[in-house]
N, C-alpha and C positions, 0 to 999 in steps of 0.2 A: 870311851868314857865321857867325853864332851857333852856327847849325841843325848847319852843318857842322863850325865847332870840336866841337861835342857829340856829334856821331854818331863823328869822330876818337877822340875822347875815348871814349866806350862801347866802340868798337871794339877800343883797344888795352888798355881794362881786360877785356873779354871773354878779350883774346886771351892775357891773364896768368893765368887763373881754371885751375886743375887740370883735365885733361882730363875727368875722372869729374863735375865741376862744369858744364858745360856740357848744355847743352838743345840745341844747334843743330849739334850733330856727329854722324851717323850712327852707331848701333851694331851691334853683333849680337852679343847673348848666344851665350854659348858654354859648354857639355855637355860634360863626358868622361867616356866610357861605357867605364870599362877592365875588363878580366879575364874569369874562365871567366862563364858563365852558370849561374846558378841551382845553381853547387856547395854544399853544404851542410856548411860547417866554422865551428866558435864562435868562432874567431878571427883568422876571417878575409872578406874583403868580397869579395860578389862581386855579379855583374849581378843585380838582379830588378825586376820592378816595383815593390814596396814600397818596394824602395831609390834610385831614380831618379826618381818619382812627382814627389816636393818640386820637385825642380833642375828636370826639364820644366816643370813648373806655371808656376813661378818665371820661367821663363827665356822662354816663350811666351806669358808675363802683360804682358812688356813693351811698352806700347803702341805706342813711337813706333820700333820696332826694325821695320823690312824683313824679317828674316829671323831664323832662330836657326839656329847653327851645329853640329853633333853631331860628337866627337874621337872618333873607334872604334878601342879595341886589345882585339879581342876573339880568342880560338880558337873559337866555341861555348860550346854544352853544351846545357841542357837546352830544348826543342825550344819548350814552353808557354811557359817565360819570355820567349823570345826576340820570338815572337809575342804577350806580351802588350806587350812594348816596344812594336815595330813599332806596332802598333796603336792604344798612346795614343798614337805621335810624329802616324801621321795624323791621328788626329782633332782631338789641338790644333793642328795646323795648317793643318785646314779651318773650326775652329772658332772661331781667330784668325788666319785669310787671313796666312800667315806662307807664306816662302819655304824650303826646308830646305837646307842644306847638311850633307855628310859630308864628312869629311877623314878617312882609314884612316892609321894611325901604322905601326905594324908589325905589322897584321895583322886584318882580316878575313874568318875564314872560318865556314863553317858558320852559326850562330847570328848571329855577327858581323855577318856580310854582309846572312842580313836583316834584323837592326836596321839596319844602312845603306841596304837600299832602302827604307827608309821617307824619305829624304827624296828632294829633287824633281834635285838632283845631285850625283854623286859623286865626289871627287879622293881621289887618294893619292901620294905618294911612290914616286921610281921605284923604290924596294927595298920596296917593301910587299908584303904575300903577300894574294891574293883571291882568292875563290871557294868550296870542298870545297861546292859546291851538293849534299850527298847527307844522306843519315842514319844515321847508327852507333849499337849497342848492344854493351855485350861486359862481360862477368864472370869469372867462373871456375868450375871445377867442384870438389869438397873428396870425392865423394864416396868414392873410392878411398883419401885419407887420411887418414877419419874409421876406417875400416875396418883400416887398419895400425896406428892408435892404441887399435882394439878399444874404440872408443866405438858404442854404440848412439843412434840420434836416435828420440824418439818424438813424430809429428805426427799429430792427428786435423781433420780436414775435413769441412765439407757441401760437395759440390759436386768434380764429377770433374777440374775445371780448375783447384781453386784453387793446385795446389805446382806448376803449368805452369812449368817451366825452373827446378826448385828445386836450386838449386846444390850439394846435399847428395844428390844421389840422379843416376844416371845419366839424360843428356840423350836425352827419345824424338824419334823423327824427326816425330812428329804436332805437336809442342810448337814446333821448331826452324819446322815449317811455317806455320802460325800466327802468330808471330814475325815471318817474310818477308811476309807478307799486310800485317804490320802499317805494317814499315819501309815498303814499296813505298807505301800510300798516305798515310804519311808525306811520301813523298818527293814523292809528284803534287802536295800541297798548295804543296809549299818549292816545287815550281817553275812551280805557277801563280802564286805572287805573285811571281817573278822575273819572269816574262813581267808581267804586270799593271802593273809598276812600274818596267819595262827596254823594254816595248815597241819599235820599231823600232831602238831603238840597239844589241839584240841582235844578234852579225853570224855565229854558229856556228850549227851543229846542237844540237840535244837532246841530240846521244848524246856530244857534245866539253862543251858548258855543265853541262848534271844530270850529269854521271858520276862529282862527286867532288874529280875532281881541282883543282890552285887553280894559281894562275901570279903570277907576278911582273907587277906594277901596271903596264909597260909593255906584258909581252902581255894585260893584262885590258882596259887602253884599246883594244885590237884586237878584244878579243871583244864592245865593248860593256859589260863589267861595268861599267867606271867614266866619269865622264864626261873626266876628264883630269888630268892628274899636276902635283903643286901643294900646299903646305902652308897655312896656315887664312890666318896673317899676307898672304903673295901675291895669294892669290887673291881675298881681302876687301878689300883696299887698292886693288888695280884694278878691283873692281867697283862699290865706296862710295867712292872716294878714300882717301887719304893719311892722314886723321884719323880715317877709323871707328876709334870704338873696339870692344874686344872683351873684355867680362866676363866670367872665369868666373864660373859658376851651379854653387852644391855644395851637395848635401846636407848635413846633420853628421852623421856617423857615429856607427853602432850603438854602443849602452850597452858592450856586450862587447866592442868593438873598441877601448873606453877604459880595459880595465882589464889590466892586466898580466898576464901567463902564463896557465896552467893548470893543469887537473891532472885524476888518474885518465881516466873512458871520456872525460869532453868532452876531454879530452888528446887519444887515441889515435881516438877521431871526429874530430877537428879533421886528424891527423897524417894519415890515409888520407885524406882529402878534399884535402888539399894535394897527395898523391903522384900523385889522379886529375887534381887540374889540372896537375899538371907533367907530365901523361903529354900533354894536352892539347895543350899550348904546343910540347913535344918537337916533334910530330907535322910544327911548321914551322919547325924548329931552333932555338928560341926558349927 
């Protein structure tokens, strides 16, 4: 009878102790990996691995966690970044036997989506947008109105390729070719680690999945993109119970993103870097 009043007793003081106070409740760290990828403005944050590094580390450090959770609201952007994410999400989670989960918020495409197959399943919201599995490049050309402003450019080079697609001088069709060689086995890569990582659950053709295009989360659960529609709270709760809790894991942000305004070029670098990711976001009425 002792034994039992005592273990009553431990039980209902466990049961008072702050959920984050506990050792005996399932968790699962949780990541949120928002915005363009690898855009480069002073002030402002966006996807890279330098910036994200900490919070995995941190978050796939934790011992007695089943799994770690990643929040994805991504459009893209820059192709290396993307896959350098990707690539540390797998290896710490082959290198601490962790489970991954992704939840898509409003929006993985492009870059996005492969940070999301890196982990082992993938839910989103039935209004979420997934896929643009392709690769885009795009600028502009100045050189017709450097010539109206009767400005002269003077460039000297070693090397026949090096002003290949110089925006300042008319685009050759040998440059623009080159270019396509490049995207294209770009693109072979983006979609062997989709296949690699979506294996059988894929249920389309190559020429419907790689083409680009992206769909709303209820027809991606149909293509296979994702594994089923569901936010992070739902689908944690009926996989760990009632009590998983769910940490976020954050970085602290950059020095620059703690100090007020701007000014001069870091101003107008800052301001064009914002306008490319809101051309970004545009692309899925975001």
């Amino acid at each position: 009878m002792p034994d039992d009043l005592s273990s009553n007793f431990l039980r209902r003081a466990r049961d008072l102790l702050p959920k984050s106070w506990r050792r005996d409740l399932p968790v699962v760290p949780v990541v949120r990996l928002s915005g363009a990828i690898g855009m480069s403005a002073p002030f402002s944050q966006s996807l890279t691995l330098a910036g994200v590094a900490k919070a995995l580390d941190k978050a796939f450090s934790v011992k007695q966690a089943p799994a770690v959770a990643l929040l994805i609201n991504s459009p893209g952007g820059a192709a290396v970044q993307s896959h350098l994410i990707f690539k540390r999400i797998r290896a710490l989670a082959e290198e601490k036997d962790k489970h991954v989960f992704a939840f898509v918020e409003d929006v993985a495409a492009s870059g996005g989506y492969m940070i999301a197959c890196a982990a082992d399943e993938i839910f989103a919201d039935p209004c979420s947008i997934v896929g643009s599995i392709g690769v885009l490049t795009a600028g502009f050309g100045f050189n017709e109105a450097i010539a109206r402003l009767g400005i002269e450019r003077r460039v000297y080079t070693a090397g026949d390729k090096k002003m290949m697609l110089d925006p300042f001088r008319p685009e050759r069709p040998e440059d623009v070719e080159r270019l396509d060689a490049l995207l294209k086995e770009l693109h072979v890569v983006f979609a062997d680690l989709v296949r690699s990582r979506r294996g059988e659950a894929l249920n389309a053709s190559d020429e419907t999945l790689f083409s680009g295009e992206f769909w709303l989360a209820t027809q991606a659960a149909g293509l296979g993109l994702v594994d089923g529609l569901g936010d992070v709270r739902a689908i944690l709760k009926a996989r760990y119970g009632e009590e998983v809790r769910l940490p976020l894991i954050t970085s602290p942000a950059p020095f620059f993103l703690r100090r007020p305004g701007g000014f001069g070029a870091e101003a107008a670098r800052g301001a064009l870097a914002a306008l490319e990711e809101k051309a970004l976001w545009s692309r899925f009425g975001l």
